[in-house]
C-alpha positions in Angstrom: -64.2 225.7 107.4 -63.1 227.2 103.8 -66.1 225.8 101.5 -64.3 227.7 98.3 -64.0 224.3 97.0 -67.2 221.9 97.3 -67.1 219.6 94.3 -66.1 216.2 94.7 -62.2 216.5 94.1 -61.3 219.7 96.6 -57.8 221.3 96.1 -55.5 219.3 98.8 -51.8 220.7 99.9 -49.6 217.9 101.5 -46.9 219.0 103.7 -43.7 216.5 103.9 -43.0 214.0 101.4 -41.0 211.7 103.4 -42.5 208.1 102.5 -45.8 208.8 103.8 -46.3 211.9 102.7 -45.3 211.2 99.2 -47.6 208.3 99.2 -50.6 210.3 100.5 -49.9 213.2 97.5 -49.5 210.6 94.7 -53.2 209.1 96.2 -54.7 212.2 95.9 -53.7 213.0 92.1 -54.6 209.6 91.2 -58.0 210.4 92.9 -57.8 213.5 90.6 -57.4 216.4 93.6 -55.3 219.0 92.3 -52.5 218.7 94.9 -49.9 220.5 95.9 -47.0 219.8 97.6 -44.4 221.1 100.1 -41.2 219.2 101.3 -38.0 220.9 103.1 -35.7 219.3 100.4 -37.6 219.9 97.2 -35.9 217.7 95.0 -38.5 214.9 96.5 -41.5 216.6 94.7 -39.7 215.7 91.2 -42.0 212.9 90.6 -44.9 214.3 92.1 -44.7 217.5 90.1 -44.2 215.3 86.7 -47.5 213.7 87.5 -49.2 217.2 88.0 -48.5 218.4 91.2 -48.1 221.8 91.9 -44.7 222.3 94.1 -45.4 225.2 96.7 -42.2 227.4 97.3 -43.1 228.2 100.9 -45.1 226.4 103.4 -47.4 229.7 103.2 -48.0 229.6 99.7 -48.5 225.4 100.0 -51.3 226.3 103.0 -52.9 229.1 100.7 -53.3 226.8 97.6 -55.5 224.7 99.1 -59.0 224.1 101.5 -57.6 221.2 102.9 -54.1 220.7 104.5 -52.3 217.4 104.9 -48.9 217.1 107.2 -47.0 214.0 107.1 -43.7 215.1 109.0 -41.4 214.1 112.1 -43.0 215.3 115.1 -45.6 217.4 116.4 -42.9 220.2 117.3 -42.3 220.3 113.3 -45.9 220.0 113.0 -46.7 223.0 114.6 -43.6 225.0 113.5 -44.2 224.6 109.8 -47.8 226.0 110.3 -46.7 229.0 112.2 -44.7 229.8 109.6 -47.6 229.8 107.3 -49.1 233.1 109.2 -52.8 234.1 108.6 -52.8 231.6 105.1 -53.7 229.3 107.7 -57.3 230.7 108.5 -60.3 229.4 106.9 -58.5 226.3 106.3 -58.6 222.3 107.5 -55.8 220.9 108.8 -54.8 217.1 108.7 -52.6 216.0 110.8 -51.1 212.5 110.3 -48.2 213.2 111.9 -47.0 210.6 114.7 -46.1 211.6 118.9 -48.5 211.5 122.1 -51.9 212.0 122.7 -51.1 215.6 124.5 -49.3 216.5 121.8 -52.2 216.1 119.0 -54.2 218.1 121.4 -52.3 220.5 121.9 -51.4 221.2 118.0 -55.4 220.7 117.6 -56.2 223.6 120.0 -53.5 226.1 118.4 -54.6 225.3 115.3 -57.9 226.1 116.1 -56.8 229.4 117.7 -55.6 230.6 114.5 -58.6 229.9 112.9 -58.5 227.1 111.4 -59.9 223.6 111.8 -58.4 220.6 113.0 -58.2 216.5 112.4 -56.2 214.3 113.6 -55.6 211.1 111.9 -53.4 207.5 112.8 -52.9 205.4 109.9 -52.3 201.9 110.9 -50.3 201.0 107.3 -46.8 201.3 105.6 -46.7 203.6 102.8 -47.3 201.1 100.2 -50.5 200.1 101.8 -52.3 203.7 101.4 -55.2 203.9 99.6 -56.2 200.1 99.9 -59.7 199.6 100.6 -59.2 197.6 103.8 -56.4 200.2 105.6 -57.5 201.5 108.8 -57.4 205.1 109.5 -58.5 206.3 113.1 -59.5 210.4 112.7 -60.1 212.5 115.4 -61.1 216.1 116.1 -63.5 218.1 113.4 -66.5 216.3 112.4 -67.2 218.7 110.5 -64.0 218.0 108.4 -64.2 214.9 108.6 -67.9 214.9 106.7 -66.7 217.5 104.7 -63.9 216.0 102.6 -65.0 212.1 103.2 -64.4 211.5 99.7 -60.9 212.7 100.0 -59.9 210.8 103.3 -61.1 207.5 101.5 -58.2 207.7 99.3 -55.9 207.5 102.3 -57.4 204.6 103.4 -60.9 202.2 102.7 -61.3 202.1 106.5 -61.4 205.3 107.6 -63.4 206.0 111.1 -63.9 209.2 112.9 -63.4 207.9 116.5 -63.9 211.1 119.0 -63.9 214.8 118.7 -60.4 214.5 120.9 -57.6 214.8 118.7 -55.8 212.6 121.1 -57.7 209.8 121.1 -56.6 208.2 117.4 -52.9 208.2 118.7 -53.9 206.1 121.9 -55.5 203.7 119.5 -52.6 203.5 117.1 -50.8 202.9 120.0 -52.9 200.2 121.5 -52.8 198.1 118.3 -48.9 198.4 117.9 -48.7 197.3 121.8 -50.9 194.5 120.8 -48.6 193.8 117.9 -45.3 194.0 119.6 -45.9 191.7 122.7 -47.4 189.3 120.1 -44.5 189.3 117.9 -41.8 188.9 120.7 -44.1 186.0 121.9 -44.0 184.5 118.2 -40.2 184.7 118.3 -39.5 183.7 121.3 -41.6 180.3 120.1 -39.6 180.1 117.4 -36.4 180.7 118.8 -37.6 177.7 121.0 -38.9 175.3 118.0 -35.9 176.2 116.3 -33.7 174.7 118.7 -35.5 171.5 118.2 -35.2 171.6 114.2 -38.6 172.2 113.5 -39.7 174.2 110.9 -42.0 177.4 112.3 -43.9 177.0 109.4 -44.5 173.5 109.9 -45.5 174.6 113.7 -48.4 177.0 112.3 -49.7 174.5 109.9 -50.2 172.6 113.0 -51.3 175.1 115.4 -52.9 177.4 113.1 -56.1 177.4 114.9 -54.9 177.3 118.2 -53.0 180.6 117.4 -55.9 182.0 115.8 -58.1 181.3 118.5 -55.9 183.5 120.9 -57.4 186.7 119.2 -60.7 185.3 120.0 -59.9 185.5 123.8 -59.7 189.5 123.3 -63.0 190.9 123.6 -63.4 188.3 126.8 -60.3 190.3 128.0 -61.7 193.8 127.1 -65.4 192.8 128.6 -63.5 191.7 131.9 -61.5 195.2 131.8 -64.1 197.2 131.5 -66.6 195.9 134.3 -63.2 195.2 136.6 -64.8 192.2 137.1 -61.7 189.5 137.3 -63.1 186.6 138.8 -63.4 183.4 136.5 -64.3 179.4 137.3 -61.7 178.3 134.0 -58.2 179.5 133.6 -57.5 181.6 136.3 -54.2 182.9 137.0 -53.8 179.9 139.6 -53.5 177.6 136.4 -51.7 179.8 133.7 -48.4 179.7 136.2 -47.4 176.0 135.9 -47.3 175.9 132.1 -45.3 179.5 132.4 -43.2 177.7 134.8 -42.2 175.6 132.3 -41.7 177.7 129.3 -39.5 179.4 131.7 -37.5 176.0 132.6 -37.6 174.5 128.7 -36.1 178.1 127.3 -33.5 177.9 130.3 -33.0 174.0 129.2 -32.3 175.5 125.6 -30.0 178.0 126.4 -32.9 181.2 125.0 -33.5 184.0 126.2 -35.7 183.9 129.3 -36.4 187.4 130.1 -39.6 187.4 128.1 -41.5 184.5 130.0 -39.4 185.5 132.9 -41.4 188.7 132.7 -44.8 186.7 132.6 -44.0 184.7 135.1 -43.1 187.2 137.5 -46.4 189.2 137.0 -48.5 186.2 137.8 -46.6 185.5 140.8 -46.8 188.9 142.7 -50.8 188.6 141.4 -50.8 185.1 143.1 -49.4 186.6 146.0 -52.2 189.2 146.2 -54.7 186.9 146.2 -56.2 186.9 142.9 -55.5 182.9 142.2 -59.0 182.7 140.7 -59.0 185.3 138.9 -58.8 185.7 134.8 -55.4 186.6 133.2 -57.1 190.0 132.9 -56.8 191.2 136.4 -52.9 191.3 135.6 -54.0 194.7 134.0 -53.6 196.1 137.5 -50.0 195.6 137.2 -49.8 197.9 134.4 -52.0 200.9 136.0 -49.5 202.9 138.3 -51.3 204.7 141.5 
């Protein structure tokens, strides 16, 4: 790893000022790094450089300026593109990658990268832009722990909740991934109740005033979930599968009633009938995992 800067406020380069990126260079000079910057179309560095960035002409001299390299940019193909064309500058340095795709592709930029000499971190940051640097934004890191002990100081200004999760590169995009395919399902299930208390005329709002803590509870049924998952151990003597289908059942017949969309509990319902089917009537709404995990 390049040590030629070890105080507290390391030189950082970011590469790609898209939304991200910009926000991640403008957290570092108000953490007072002396930062400098890279972007395809320059013209975005304007307000970065009028706040005392330093705006790199090539993505060589940008990867040369500084011990510790940021890229916030579309794809791991760019990723890995923009640092090839930074030659040799690139050994002795860290690398930060933020940049979004699969878990084989992290890994595979994380191994090149540490071909040439460099090393290599891989970070997910579960936040818009605006939300960077906020003491409670997640960040999950993986890769170097040595550059992630390194420049600790530095990451913090990314995000307050920054956690180095594994020495795979890959893993930090499965979790990002698992929290957004938490989110999703949980959203589609909050509009689809809406759709159907709308049809009624009642207010959504009014709804979570009044099931507020019936809501909130559901995230407390998660780690019984996860503990199930992991053993594989399904079986349960309250709320198995067995009871879950009548009250699907009738979500399924209301939204029909209503004229919305079924497809959604249609979905549910169908994955607790071909579990019903296998035999699995007492078991917990977790063994429907098995549904998910092709052979």
């Amino acid at each position: 790893m390049n040590t030629e800067r070890t105080d507290a406020q390391p030189a950082v380069t970011v590469i790609g000022l898209g939304e991200m990126g910009f926000a991640l260079a403008g957290a570092f000079l108000e953490g007072g790094h002396p930062t400098t910057v890279w972007n395809r179309t320059s013209e975005k560095s304007g307000p970065l450089v009028a706040k005392g960035a330093e705006r790199a002409a090539t993505v060589r001299d940008a990867v040369a300026a500084s011990p510790l390299v940021v890229l916030s940019v579309k794809g791991n193909a760019t990723a890995r593109a923009l640092l090839e064309s930074a030659g040799d500058a690139l050994a002795g340095r860290s690398v930060l990658n933020l940049t979004d795709g699969t878990s084989a592709e992290a890994r595979a930029v994380a191994e090149w990268v540490k071909g040439q000499g460099a090393e290599y971190l891989h970070g997910q940051i579960m936040t818009i832009a605006p939300g960077i640097g906020g003491p409670e934004t997640v960040v999950f890191y993986g890769g170097s722990h040595a550059v992630f002990d390194h420049f600790h100081p530095t990451l913090q200004l990314i995000g307050g909740r920054g956690t180095l999760i594994s020495d795979d590169a890959g893993v930090p995009t499965l979790y990002g991934m698992a929290v957004h395919g938490t989110m999703w399902g949980a959203l589609n299930g909050f509009l689809h109740a809406a759709a159907l208390l709308s049809s009624e005329g009642i207010a959504v709002q009014r709804f979570l005033d009044d099931a507020g803590p019936s809501v909130t509870a559901l995230l407390g049924s998660l780690p019984v979930l996860a503990d199930e998952v992991d053993r594989g151990e399904y079986a349960t003597p309250y709320g198995a599968l067995q009871h879950h289908r009548p009250s699907v059942k009738d979500l399924v017949r209301e939204s029909e009633a209503r004229n919305i969309d079924v497809e959604f509990p249609g979905y549910t319902l169908g994955l607790v009938d071909k579990a019903l089917e296998d035999g699995h009537a007492d078991d917990s709404y977790s063994r429907l995992i098995e549904h998910f995990r092709r052979q």
